[in-house]
C-alpha positions as CSV (number, residue, x, y, z in Angstrom):
1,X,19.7,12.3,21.4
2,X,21.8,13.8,18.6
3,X,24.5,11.7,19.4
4,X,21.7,8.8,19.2
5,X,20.8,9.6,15.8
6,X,24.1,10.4,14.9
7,X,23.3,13.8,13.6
8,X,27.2,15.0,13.2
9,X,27.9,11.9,11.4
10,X,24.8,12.4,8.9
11,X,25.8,16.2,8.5
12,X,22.0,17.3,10.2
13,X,20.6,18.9,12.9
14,X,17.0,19.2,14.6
15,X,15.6,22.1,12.2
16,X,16.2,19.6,8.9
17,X,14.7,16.7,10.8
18,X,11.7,17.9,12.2
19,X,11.4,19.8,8.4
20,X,12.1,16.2,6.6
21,X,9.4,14.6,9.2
22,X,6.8,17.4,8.6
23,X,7.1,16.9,4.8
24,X,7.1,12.9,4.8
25,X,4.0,13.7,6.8
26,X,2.0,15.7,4.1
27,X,3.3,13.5,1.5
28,X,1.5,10.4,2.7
29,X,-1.3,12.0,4.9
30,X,-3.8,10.9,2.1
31,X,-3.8,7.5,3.7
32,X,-5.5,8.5,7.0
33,X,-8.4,9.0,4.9
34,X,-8.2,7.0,1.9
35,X,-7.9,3.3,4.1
36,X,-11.0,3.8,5.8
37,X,-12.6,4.7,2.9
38,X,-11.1,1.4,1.0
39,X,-11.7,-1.3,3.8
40,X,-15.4,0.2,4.4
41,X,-16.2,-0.5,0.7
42,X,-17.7,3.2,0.7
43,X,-17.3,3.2,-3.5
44,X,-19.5,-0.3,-3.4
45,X,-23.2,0.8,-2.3
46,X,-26.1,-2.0,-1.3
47,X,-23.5,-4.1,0.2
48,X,-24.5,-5.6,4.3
49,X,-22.8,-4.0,6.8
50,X,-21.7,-7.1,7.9
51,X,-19.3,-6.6,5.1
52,X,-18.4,-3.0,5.5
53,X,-15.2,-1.9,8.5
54,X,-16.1,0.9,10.7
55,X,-14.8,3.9,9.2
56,X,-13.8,5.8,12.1
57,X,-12.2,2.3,13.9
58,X,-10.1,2.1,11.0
59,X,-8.9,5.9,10.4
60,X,-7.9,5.4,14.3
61,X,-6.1,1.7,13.3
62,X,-4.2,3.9,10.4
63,X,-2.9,6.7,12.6
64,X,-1.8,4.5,15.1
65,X,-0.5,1.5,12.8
66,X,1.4,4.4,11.0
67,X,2.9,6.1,14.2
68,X,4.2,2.5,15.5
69,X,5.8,1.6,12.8
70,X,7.2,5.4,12.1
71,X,8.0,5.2,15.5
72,X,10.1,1.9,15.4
73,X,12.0,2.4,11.7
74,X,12.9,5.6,13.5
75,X,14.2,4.4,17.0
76,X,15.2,0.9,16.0
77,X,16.1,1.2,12.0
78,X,17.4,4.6,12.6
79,X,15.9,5.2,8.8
80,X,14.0,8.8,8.0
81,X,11.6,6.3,6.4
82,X,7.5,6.4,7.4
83,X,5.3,3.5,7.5
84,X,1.9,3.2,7.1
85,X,-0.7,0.5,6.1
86,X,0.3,-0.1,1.7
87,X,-1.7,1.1,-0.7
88,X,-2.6,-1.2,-3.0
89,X,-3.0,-3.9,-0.1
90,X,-5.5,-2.6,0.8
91,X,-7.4,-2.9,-2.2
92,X,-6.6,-6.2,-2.3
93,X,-7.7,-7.0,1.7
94,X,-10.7,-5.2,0.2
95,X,-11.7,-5.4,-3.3
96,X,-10.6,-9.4,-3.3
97,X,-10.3,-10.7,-0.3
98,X,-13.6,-9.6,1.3
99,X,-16.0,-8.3,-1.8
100,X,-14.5,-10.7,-4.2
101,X,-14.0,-14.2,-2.4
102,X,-16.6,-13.3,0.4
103,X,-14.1,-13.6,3.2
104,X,-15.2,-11.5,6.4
105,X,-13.5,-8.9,7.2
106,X,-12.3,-10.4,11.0
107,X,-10.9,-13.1,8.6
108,X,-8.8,-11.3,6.1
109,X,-7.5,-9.4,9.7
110,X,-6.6,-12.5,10.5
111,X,-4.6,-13.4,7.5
112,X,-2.7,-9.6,7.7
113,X,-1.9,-11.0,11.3
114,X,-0.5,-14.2,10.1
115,X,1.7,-12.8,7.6
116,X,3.0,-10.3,9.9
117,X,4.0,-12.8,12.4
118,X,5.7,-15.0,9.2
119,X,7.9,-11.8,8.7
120,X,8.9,-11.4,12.0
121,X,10.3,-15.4,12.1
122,X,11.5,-14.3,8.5
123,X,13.3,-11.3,9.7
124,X,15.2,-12.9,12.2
125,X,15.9,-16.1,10.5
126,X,17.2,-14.2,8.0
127,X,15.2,-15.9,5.3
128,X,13.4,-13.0,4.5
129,X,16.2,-11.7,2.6
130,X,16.6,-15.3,0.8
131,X,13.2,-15.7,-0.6
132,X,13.4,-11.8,-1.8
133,X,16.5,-12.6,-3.9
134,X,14.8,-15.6,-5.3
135,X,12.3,-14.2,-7.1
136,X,13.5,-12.6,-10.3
137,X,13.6,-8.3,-10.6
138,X,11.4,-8.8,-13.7
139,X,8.7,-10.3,-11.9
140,X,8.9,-8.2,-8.9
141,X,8.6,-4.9,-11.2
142,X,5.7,-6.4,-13.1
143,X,3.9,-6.6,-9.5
144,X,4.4,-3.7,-9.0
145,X,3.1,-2.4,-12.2
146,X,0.2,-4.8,-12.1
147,X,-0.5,-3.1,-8.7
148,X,-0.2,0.7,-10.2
149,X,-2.9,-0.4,-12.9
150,X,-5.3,-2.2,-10.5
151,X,-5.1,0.8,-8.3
152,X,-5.8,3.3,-11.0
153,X,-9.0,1.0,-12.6
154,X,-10.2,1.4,-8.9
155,X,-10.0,5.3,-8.9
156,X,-11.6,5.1,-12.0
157,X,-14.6,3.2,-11.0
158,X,-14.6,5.2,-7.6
159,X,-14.6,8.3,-9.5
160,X,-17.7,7.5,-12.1
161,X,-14.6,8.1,-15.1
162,X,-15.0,4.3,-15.7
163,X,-18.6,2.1,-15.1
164,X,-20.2,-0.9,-15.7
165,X,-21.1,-1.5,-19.7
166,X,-22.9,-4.9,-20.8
167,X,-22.4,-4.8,-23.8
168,X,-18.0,-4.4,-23.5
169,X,-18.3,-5.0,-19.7
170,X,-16.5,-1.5,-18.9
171,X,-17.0,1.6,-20.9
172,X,-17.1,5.6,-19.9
173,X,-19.4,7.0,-17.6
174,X,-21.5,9.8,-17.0
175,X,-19.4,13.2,-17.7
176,X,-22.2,15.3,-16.7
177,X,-22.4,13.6,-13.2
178,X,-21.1,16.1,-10.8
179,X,-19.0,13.8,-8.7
180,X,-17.2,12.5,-11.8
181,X,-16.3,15.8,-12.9
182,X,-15.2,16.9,-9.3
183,X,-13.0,13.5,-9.2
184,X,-11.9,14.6,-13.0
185,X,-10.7,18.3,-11.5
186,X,-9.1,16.5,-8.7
187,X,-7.1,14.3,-10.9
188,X,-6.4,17.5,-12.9
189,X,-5.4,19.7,-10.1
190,X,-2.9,16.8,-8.4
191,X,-1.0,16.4,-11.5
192,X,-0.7,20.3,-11.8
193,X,0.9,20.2,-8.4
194,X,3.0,17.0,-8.9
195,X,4.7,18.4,-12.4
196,X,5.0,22.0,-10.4
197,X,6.9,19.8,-8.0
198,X,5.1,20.6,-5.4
199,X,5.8,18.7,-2.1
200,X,2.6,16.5,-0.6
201,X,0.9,17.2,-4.0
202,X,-1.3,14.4,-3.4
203,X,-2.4,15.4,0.1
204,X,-3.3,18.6,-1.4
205,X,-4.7,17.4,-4.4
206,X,-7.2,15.8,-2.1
207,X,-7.5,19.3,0.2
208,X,-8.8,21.3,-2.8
209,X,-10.7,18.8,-4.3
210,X,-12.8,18.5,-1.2
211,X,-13.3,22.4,-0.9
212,X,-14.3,22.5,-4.4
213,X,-17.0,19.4,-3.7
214,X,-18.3,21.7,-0.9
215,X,-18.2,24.9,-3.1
216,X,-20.6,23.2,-5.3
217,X,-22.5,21.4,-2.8
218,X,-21.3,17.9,-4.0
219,X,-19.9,17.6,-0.2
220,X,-21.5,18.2,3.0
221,X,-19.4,20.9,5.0
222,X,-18.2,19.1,8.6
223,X,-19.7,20.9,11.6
224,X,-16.0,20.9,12.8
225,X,-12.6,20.2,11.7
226,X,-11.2,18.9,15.2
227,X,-13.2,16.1,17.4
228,X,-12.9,13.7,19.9
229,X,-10.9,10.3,18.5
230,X,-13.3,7.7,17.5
231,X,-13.7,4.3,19.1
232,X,-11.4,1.7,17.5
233,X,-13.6,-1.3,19.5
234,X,-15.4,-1.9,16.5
235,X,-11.9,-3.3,15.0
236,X,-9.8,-4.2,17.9
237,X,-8.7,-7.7,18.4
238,X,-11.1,-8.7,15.6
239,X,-8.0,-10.6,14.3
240,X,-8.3,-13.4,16.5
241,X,-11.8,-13.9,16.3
242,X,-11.8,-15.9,13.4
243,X,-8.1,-16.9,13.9
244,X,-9.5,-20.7,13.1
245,X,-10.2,-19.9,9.8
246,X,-7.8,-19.4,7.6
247,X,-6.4,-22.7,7.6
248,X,-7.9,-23.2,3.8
249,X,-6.0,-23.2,0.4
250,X,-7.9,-19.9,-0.4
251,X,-6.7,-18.1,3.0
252,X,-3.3,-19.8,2.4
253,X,-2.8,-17.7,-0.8
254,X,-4.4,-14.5,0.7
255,X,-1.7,-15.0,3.2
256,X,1.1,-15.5,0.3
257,X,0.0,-12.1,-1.6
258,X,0.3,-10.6,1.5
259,X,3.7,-11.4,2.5
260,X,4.7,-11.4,-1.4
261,X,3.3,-7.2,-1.9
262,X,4.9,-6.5,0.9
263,X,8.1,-8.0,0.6
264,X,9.1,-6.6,-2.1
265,X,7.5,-3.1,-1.4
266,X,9.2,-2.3,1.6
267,X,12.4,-3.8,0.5
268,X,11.7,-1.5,-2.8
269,X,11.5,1.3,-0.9
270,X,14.3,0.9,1.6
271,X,17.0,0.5,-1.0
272,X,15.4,3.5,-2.7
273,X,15.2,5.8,-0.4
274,X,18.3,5.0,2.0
275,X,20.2,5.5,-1.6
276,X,18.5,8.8,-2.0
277,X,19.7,9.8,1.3
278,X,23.1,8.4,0.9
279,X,23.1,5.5,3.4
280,X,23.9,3.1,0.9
281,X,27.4,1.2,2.6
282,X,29.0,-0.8,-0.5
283,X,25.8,-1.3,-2.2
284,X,24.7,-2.6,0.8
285,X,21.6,-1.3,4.0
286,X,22.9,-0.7,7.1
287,X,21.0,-2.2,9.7
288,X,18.2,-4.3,7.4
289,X,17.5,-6.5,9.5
290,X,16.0,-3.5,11.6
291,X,14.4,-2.0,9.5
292,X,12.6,-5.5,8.1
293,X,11.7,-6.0,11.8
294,X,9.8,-2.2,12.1
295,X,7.9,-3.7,9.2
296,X,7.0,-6.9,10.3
297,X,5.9,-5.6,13.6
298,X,3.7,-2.5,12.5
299,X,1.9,-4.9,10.4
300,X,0.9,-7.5,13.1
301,X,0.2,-4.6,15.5
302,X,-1.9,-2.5,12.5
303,X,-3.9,-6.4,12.1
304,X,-4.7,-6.5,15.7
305,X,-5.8,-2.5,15.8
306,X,-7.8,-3.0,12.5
307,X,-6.4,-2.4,9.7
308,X,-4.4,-4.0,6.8
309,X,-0.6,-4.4,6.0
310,X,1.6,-1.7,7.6
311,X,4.6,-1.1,5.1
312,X,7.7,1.7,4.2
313,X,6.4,4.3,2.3
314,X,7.9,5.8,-1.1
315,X,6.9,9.1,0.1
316,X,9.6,9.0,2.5
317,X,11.6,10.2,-0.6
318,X,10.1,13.7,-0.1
319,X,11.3,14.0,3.4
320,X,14.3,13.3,2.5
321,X,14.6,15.9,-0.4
322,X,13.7,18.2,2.4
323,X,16.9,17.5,4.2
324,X,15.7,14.1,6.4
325,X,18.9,12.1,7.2
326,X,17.9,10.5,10.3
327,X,15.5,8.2,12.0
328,X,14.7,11.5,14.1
329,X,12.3,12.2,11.0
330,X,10.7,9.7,11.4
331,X,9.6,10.2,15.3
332,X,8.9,13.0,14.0
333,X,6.3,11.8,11.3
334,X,4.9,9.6,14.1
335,X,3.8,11.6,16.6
336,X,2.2,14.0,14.0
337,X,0.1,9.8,13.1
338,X,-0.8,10.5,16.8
339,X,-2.0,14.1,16.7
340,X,-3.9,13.7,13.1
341,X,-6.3,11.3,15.6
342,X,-7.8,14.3,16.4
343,X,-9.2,15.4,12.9
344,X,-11.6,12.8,12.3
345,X,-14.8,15.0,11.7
346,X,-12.7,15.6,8.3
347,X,-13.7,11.7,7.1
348,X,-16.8,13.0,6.5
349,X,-15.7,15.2,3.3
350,X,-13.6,12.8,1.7
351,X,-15.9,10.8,-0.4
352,X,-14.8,8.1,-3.0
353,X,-14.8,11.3,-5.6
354,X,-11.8,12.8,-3.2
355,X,-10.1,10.0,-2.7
356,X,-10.3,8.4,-6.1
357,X,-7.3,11.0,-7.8
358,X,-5.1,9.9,-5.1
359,X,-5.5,6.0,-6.4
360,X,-5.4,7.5,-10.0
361,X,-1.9,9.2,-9.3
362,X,-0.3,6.9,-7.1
363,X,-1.3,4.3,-9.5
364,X,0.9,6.5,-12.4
365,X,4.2,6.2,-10.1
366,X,4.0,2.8,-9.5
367,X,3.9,1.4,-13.2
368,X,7.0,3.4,-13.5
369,X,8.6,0.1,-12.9
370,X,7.6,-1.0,-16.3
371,X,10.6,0.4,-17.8
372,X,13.0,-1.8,-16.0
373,X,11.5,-4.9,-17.8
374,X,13.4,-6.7,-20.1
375,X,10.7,-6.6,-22.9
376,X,13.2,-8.4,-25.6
377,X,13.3,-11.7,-23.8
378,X,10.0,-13.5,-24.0
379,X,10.3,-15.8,-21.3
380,X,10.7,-12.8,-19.2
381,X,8.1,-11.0,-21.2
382,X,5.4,-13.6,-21.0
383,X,5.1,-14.2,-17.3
384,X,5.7,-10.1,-16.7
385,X,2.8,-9.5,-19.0
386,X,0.5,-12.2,-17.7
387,X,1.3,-10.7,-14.0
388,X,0.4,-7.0,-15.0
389,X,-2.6,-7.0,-17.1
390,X,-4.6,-9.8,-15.3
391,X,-4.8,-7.8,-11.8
392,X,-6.8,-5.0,-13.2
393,X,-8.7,-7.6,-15.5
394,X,-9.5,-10.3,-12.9
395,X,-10.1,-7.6,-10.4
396,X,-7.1,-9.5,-8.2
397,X,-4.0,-9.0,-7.3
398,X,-3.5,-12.9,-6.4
399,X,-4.7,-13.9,-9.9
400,X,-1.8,-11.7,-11.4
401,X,0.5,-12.9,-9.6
402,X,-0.7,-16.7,-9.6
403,X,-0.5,-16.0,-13.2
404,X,2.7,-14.8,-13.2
405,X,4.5,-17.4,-11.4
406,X,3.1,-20.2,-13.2
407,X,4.1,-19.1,-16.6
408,X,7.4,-18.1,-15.1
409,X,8.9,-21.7,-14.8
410,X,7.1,-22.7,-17.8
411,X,8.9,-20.3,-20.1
412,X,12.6,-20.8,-18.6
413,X,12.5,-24.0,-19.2
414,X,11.1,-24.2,-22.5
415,X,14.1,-21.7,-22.9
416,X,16.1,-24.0,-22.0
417,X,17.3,-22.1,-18.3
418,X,15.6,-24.5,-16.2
419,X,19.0,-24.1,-14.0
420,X,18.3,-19.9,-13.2
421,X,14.7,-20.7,-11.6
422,X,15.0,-21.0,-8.0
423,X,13.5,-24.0,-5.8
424,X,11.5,-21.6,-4.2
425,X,10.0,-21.0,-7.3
426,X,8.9,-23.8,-8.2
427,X,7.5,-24.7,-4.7
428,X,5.2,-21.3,-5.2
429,X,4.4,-22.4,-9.1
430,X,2.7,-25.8,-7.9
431,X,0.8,-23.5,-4.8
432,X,-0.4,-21.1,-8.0
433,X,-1.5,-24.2,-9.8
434,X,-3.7,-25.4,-6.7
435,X,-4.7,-22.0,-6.1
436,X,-6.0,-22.2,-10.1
437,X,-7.6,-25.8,-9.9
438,X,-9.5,-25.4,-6.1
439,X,-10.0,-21.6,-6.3
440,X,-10.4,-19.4,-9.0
């Protein structure tokens, strides 16, 4: 195995990976509890259940989504990066897709399970790579922003920081409300830990904000911290059950923003954190192609479990820091996926008031990207602009980014660089410009 994982070439032995994996694991626990309490709409009371996933089925989908594709970057890529289903997706599978357009839930599943197959035909085609370059940086880091601020104007509303106003549509809420002010200490505790540089700060962020919720008897205490796994039937295969579906304009961009987040997420984090750990081979990723393909196949077996896109997670970095080199970590972060099944009692403590300082932070980190915008060219700044500030404002993702890529062309060529836009980008302004005139 060491020979495998070519520990004496990478300079590490079993102590640093299993260290590396362990911290990976903290950094991005958050997300066992924070997806199911995103798809299941818990922030959004009166809504059907119709409409609202099965919290347990999904916190099962996660774990296992997460330890599959940990499991195969590990193995396969050989990378000490973690997968998990994104955040940010899945406020878009939930927030847009299903409470915004009124898609079910089976449907949206359906559209994760399309997009996952796409990347698989992608990844081996090698055209996954192609359509990656063709998009300009400036409008893949104003996604990414746009994403960051979305995800933050969630946590806000989760938290009670941020509510409904008619007379300016949002304003400030309630600070004597108990639940804002515990989501208010948890936001203040996390970025105590993060600017201590405290490893998994977010993961225990969440820990002591839910202790303090039950201190004050904002939070029930569980019964018991370790239980039998819940049933994942509620989810399972739910994919194909409206499989016939998403043959519509509307589920056609679904599908796009999909395969667009992640994209340029996982690619994202890859280069970032395979530089981190000094993988980099003339500015180039060993073994890509691999580690596309753990991706693409997490995220059509996370869509068939229940859940939304599976993709490479930043918080890989941490593991790394901690001496990761390997894809050893990451077998290591997966089978800890496997054993956190056993925990589940533990969704019953964290409430939207828990989980909203985790959307808040990560949120922070991912505008980060802002700086590498090119702010002085306005036919960069235009389209970047439009992309960023109408996700949180339209409440969708898709609508920045539709934004985005139809002002994109429109400003190079009244620019006068008609001959820098890629065919692919035109091909995806006229889809935007449908997806303006049939759907929004």
């Amino acid at each position: 195995m060491r020979k495998y994982f070519q520990f004496d070439e990478l300079g590490t032995n079993y102590r640093r990976e299993m260290i590396g994996g362990l911290t990976t694991f903290l950094s991005m626990a958050y997300i066992l509890f924070v997806n199911p309490t995103t798809l299941s709409l818990q922030a959004v009371p009166d809504l059907p259940d119709a409409m609202r996933m099965d919290q347990g089925a999904v916190f099962v989908a996660t774990a296992i989504a997460a330890a599959i594709g940990s499991l195969i970057m590990g193995v396969v890529g050989k990378y000490p990066i973690a997968l998990a289903p994104g955040m940010g997706l899945n406020a878009f599978f939930a927030f847009t897709v299903v409470l915004t357009y009124g898609i079910p839930w089976q449907t949206a599943l359906s559209g994760v399970l399309v997009s996952g197959l796409i990347f698989i035909i992608l990844t081996f085609t090698g055209l996954r790579e192609t359509i990656i370059n063709s998009i300009p940086a400036e409008l893949k880091y104003a996604v990414g922003a746009g994403i960051g601020l979305f995800i933050t104007f969630i946590g806000f509303q989760n938290a009670g920081i941020i509510v409904n106003n008619d007379a300016t549509l949002v304003g400030l809420g309630d600070f004597h409300e108990g639940t804002t002010l515990l989501a208010i200490f948890g936001v203040i505790i996390t970025i105590i830990l993060m600017i201590r540089g405290v490893k998994a700060a977010i993961f225990y962020g969440m820990l002591l904000t839910a202790i303090a919720g039950m201190i004050f008897g904002l939070i029930d205490v569980p019964k018991q911290i370790v239980g039998a796994v819940p049933s994942i039937a509620p989810t399972f295969g739910q994919a194909f059950i409206n499989f016939d579906q998403i043959f519509t304009l509307q589920m056609l961009v679904v599908i796009l923003t999909f395969l667009f987040v992640d994209f340029f997420d996982t690619a994202g984090t890859l280069v970032a954190v395979a530089n981190q750990a000094g993988l980099m081979k003339d500015n180039k990723l060993p073994r890509a192609g691999r580690a596309l393909f753990a991706d693409a196949t997490a995220t059509t077996i996370g869509s068939i479990l229940g859940t939304s896109t599976t993709t490479a997670y930043v918080e890989s970095s941490a593991g790394v820091a901690a001496g990761a080199r390997s894809g050893f970590a990451s077998v290591v972060t997966a089978v800890l996926f496997l054993l956190a099944l056993f925990f589940s009692p533990l969704l019953g403590v964290i409430t939207p008031s828990v989980t909203a300082p985790a959307l808040i932070i990560v949120g922070i980190l991912m505008v980060s990207t802002l700086k590498d915008i090119d702010w002085n060219r306005l036919e960069i700044a235009v389209p970047a602009f439009f992309t960023i500030i109408m996700m949180p404002l339209s409440y969708s993702i898709a609508t920045g980014i539709a934004c985005g890529f139809v002002f994109y062309p429109i400003t190079m060529l009244l620019k006068g660089k008609g001959k820098e836009i890629h065919p692919i980008m035109y091909f995806l302004f006229v889809v935007f410009v449908l997806y303006f005139i049939f759907i929004a």
